[in-house]
C-alpha positions in Angstrom: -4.1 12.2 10.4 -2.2 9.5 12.4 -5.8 8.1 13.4 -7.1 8.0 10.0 -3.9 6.1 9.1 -4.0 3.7 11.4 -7.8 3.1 10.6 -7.1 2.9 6.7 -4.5 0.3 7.8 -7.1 -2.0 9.6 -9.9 -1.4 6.8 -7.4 -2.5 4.2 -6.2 -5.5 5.6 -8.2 -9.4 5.6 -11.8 -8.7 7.0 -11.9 -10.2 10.4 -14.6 -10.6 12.8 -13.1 -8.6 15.0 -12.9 -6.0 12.2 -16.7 -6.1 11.2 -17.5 -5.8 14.7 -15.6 -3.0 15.4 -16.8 -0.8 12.8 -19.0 1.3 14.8 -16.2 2.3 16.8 -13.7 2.7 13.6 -16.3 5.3 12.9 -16.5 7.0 16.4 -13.1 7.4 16.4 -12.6 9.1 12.7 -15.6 11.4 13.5 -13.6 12.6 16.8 -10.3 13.1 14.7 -10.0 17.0 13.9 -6.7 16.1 12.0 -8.2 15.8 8.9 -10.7 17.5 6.4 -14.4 16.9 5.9 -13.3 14.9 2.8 -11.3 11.9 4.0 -13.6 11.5 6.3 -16.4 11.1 3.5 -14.4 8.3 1.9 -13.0 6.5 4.8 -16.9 6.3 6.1 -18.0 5.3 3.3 -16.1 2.3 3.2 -16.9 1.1 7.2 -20.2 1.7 6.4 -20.0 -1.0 3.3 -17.8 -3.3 5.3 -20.4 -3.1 8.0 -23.2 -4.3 6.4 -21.5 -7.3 4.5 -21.2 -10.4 5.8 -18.3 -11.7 6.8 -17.4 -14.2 4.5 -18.6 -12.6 1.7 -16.4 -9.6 2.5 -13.5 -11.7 2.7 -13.9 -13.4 -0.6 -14.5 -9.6 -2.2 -10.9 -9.0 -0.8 -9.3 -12.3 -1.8 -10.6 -11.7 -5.3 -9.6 -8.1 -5.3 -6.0 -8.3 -3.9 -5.1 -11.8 -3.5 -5.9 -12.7 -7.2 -4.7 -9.5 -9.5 -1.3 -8.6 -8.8 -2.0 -4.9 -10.5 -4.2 -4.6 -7.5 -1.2 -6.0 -5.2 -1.2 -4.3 -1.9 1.9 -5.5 -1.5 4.1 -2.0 -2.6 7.0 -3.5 -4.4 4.9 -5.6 -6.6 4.4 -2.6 -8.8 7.6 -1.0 -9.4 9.7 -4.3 -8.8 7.9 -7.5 -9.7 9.9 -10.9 -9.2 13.2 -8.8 -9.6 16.5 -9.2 -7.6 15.7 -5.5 -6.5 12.7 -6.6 -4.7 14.8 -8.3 -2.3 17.0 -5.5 -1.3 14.1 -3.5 -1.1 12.3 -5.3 1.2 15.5 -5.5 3.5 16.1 -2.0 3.4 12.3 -1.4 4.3 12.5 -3.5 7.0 15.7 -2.1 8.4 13.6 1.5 8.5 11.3 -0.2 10.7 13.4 -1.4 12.9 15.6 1.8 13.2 12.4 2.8 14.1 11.3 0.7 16.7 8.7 -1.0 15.0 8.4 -4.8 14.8 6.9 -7.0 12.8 5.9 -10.5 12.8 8.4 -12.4 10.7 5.7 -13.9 8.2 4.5 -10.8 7.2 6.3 -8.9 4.2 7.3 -5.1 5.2 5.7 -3.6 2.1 2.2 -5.2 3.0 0.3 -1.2 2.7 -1.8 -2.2 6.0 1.5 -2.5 7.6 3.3 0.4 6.0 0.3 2.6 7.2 0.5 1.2 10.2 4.0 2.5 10.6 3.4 6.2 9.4 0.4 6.4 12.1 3.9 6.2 14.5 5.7 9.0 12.4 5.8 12.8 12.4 3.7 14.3 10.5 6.6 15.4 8.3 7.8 11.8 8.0 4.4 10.8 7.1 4.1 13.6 4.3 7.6 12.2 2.6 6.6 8.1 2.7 3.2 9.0 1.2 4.6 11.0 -1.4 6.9 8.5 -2.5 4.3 5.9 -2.6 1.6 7.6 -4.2 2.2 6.7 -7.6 1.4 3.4 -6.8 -1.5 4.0 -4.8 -3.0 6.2 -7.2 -2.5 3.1 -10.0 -4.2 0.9 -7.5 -7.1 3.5 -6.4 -7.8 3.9 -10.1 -7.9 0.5 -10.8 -10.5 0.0 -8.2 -12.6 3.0 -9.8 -12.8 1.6 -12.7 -14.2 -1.9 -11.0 -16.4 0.3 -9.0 -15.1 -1.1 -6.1 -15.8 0.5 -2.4 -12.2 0.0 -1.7 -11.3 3.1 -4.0 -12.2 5.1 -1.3 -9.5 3.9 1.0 -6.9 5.5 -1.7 -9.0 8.2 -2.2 -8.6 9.3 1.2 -4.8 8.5 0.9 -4.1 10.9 -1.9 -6.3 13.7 -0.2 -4.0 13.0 2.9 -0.9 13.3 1.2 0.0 17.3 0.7 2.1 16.1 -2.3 1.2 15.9 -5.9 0.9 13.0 -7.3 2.8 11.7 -10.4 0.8 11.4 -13.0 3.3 10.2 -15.6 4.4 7.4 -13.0 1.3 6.9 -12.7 0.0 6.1 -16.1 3.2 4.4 -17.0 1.8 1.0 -14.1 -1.7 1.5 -15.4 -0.2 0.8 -18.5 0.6 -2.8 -17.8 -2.0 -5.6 -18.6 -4.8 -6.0 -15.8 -4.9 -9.8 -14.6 -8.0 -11.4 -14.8 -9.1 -12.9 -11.4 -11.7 -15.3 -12.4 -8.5 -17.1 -14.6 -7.0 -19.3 -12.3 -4.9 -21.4 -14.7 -3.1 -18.1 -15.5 -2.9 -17.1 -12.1 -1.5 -20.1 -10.7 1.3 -20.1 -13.9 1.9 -16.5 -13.1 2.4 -17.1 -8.8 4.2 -20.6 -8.7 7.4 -19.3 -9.3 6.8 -15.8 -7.3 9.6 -16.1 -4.7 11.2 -12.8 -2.6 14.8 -13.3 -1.1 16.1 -11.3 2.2 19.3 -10.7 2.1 22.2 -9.9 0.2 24.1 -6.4 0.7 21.6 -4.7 3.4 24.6 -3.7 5.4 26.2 -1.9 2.4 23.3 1.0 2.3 21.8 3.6 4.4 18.2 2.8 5.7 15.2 5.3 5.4 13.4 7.3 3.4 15.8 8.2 1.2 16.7 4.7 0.9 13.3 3.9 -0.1 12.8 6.8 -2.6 15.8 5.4 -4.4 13.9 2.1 -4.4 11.1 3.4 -6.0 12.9 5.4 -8.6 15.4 3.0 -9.4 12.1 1.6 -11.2 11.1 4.0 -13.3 14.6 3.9 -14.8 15.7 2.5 -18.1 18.8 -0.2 -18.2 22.1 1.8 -17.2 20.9 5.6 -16.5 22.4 6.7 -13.5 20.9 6.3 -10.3 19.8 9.7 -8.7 19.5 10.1 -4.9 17.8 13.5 -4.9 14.8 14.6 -3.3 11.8 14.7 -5.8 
């Protein structure tokens, strides 16, 4: 499981040379890993196969106008469930801080709740770890995997193989309440450009005053999902 994550991690982030390349051995590697079922496998294959026969500029404008110009297709985690919000912020500190109680460092330009990263931390977790971050993310990776469905998109199989690798069930009401906001409409850059100009996240501010973790972060994303002044609820879900 740690290898497929790892792999999902580098198939999901900006196509690369290096990444195109390498698919042959991505492959190799997921065919050797007796972690997981016949059915990741299918949809993580799937999608080297595509990347490797696309061209490389052409696969990285399908990703730019898939993720970098629809923020319901974010891969950015917090997007979803906390938008331009002051909660975003904290988030992203207190994700941060998990990493680094970890061990794991990131460069400072990239944003902790970047899913290539994030999956690139679980492939360094126990498997039980692993089991309880992707359980508390996969309300928003279902949205997104759907989302790509629908635009028959070869991406959807990256979240496919997510979901089968998560033991948990997924959500569904938390789930239809994302895909119930408005889908933005890539080719409309005016709107776009109105929409990201002001987009701003802020480190900061009372990290030090809460535990780090993945309890930490399950109160992040269910703080969410609640409505103005209903009790926050710290329990396992």
């Amino acid at each position: 499981m740690h290898k497929a994550l790892k792999i999902l991690s580098l198939l999901l982030s900006y196509p690369s040379e290096e990444l195109i390349g390498g698919t042959g051995e991505l492959k190799a590697a997921l065919q050797a890993d007796d972690a997981i079922g016949s059915d990741v496998r299918r949809q993580i294959v799937r999608l080297i196969d595509d990347l490797a026969g696309q061209d490389l500029y052409e696969a990285q404008e399908r990703y730019v106008h898939l993720f970098d110009r629809s923020r319901s297709l974010s891969l950015h985690l917090f997007e979803h469930v906390h938008g331009e919000s002051r909660d975003r912020g904290q988030a992203m500190v207190d994700l941060m801080g998990m990493y680094e109680q970890s061990g794991f460092i990131i460069d400072s330009k990239e944003l902790p709740d970047y899913l290539p990263l994030f999956l690139e931390f679980l492939s360094t977790r126990t498997a039980e770890e692993v089991d309880d971050l992707l359980s508390q993310t996969g309300h928003i990776t279902a949205a997104i995997g759907e989302r790509l469905g629908k635009r028959e998109s070869v991406y959807a199989c990256a979240f496919a193989a997510l979901r089968l690798l998560s033991k948990a069930k997924v959500d569904e009401k938390r789930v239809n309440a994302l895909l119930e906001s408005a889908e933005d409409d890539p080719d409309d850059l005016v709107a776009l450009d109105r929409v990201w100009q002001d987009e701003a996240v802020t480190f900061g501010g009372n990290a030090g005053e809460s535990g780090c973790g993945p309890d930490r972060l399950r109160t992040q994303m269910r703080a969410a999902a609640r409505k103005p002044n209903e009790p926050a609820n710290t329990m396992p879900v």
